[in-house]
N, C-alpha and C positions, 0 to 999 in steps of 0.2 A: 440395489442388488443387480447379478446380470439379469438380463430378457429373460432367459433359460429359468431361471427361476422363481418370476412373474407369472410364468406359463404353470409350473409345476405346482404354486401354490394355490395358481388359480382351479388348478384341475382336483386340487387335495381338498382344498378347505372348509365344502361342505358337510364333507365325511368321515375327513381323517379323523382317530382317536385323540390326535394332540389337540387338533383346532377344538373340537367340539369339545374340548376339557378347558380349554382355553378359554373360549368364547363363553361356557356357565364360570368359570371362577372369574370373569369380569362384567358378569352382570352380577354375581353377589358382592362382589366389590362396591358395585353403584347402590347399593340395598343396605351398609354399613352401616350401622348409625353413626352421626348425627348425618342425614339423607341431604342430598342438595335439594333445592328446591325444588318442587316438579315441574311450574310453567320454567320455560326456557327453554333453550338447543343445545346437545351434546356436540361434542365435536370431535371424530377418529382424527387424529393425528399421525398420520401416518399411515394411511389405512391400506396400502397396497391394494388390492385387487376385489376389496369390499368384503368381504370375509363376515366381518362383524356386523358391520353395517346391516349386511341382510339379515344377519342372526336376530341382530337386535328386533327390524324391522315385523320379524314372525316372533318372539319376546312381548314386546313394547311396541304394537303396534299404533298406537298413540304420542308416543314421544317424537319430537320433533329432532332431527339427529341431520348432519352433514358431514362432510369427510375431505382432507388435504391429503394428497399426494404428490412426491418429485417428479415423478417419472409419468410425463404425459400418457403414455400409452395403458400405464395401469389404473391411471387415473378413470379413463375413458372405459375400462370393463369393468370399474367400482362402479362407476356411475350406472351403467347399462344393470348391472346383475343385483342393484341393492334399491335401485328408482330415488336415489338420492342426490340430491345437492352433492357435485365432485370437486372441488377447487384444485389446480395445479401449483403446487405449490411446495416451500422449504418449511420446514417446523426450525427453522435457526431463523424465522425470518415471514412471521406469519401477515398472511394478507387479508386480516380481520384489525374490528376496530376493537379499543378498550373494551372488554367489560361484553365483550359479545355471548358471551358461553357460559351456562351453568353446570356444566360437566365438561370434562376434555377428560378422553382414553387415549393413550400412545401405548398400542402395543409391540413389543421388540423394536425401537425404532430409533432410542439413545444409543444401544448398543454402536450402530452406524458407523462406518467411516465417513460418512459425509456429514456427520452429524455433528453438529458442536454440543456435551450436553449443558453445559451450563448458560450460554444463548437460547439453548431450546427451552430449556425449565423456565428460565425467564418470562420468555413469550408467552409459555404456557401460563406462568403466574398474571401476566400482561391479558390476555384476550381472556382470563376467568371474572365472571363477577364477583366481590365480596360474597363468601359463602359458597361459593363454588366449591364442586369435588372434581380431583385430579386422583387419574387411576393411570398408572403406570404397571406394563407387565416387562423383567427384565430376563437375561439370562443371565445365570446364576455362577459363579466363581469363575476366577480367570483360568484357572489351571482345569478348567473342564475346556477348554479352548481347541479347535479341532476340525478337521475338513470343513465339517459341516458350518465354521465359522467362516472359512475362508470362501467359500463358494454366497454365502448370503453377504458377505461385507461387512460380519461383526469386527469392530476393531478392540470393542472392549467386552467384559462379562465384568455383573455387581455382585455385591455384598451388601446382608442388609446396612451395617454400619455406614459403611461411602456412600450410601443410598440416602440416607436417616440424615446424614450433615449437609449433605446436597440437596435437602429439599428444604435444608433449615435456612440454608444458606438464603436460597432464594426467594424466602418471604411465606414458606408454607409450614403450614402447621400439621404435622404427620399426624392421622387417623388408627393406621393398620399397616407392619410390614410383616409378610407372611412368605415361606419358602413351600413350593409346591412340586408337584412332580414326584414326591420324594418317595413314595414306596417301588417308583423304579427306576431313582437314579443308580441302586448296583448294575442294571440293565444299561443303561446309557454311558454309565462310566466304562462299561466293558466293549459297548459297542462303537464310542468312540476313541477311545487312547488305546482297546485292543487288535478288536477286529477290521476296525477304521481307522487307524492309527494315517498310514500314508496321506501325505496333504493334497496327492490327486484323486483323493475318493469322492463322491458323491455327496450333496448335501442329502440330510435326514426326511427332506421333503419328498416321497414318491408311494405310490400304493402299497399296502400291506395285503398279504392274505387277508379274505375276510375274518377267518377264522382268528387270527391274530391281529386284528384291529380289534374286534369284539372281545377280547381278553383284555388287550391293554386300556380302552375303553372302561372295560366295567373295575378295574384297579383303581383308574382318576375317581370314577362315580365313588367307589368305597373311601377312596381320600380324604373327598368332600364330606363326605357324611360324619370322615372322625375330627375333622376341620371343625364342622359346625355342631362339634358334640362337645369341643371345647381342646382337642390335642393337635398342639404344636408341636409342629414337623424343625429341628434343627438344622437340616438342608435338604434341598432339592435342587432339581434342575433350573428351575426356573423362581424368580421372586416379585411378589405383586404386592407394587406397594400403591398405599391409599392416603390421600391428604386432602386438606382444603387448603383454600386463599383465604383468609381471615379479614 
């Protein structure tokens, strides 16, 4: 991503409505049955600016967790803001051994133009141990594709289907793939092909009203609840999908 928007997520990510919807649908990702193991180390792949890391760390404060990032500099305030293990590093190209990790999260981080994702899924399958859980959160259709794409360096958006062969491909055995976000993707589809439309606007990453963070907040929280009451969403913004390494 640019600097510019290292800075802006690192300033969001404790409190924006997205993150904090983000960060609990990937910890109940990790809570899926069949569970990975508990002893062992998870691994943010991709972890930009520690976001999760810390979440997790106030979560799971017992879980043993570490985190890869490209971009040295974001590396360095993951580590400072999360007190975790930071490695600098490429997810096309990871600098762990076999069989290191019994969980690995990549959130929005295939999407990437720097990313290769099927090198990346590899590795991923590569540093999991047998039985390991692979939580992936993605953005969600191409034709939702939009400033906000071009300003973070998505070069692609999934589907669960490309998702589903792409992880069969790579030697994993899918879990869960779920589309989320959805009771306001009319809202995001308006706001970005309408009112955002032009390719020099702003990514979606900057402060809301309180008042309108705490609305669209308590929408994800209602999501959730009809998620785990058993109703599937047939698109959203966003798709998180769940698998193991067999």
């Amino acid at each position: 991503m640019e600097p510019a928007e290292y800075q802006l997520m690192d300033a969001a990510e404790e409190r924006m409505w997205w993150y904090r919807a983000l960060h609990a649908q990937t910890l109940d990702a990790l809570d899926l049955p069949p569970r990975a193991r508990p002893a062992g180390r998870l691994l943010d792949a991709g972890c930009g600016t520690g976001g999760f890391l810390t979440r997790l760390g106030e979560a799971r404060p017992g879980m043993d967790a570490m985190g890869l990032e490209v971009h040295p500099p974001a590396a360095a305030r993951a580590r400072a803001k999360s007190g975790r293990t930071v490695v600098a590093g490429s997810v096309n190209d990871m600098p762990f051994g076999d069989g290191a990790f019994t969980a690995l999260v990549s959130l929005d981080v295939l999407s990437h133009a720097a990313v290769r994702p099927e090198q990346a899924l590899a590795e991923m399958h590569r540093v999991l141990t047998p039985g390991g859980r692979l939580v992936l959160n993605l953005p969600a259709f191409q034709w939702l594709h939009s400033a906000h794409d071009v300003r973070v360096h998505n070069a692609r958006r999934f589907h669960a289907a490309g998702v589903l062969a792409a992880l069969r491909a790579a030697g994993f055995q899918p879990v869960a793939m779920r589309y989320w976000n959805a009771l306001l993707l009319p809202l995001m589809v308006l706001q970005r092909k309408v009112l955002a439309r032009a390719p020099d606007n702003r990514s979606d990453v900057a402060p809301f009203p309180p008042w309108l963070d705490r609305t669209l907040h308590a929408v994800t929280v209602l999501e959730r609840r009809l998620m785990t009451a058993g109703l599937p969403f047939p698109a959203g913004g966003s798709l998180l999908a769940v698998a193991t390494r067999p």
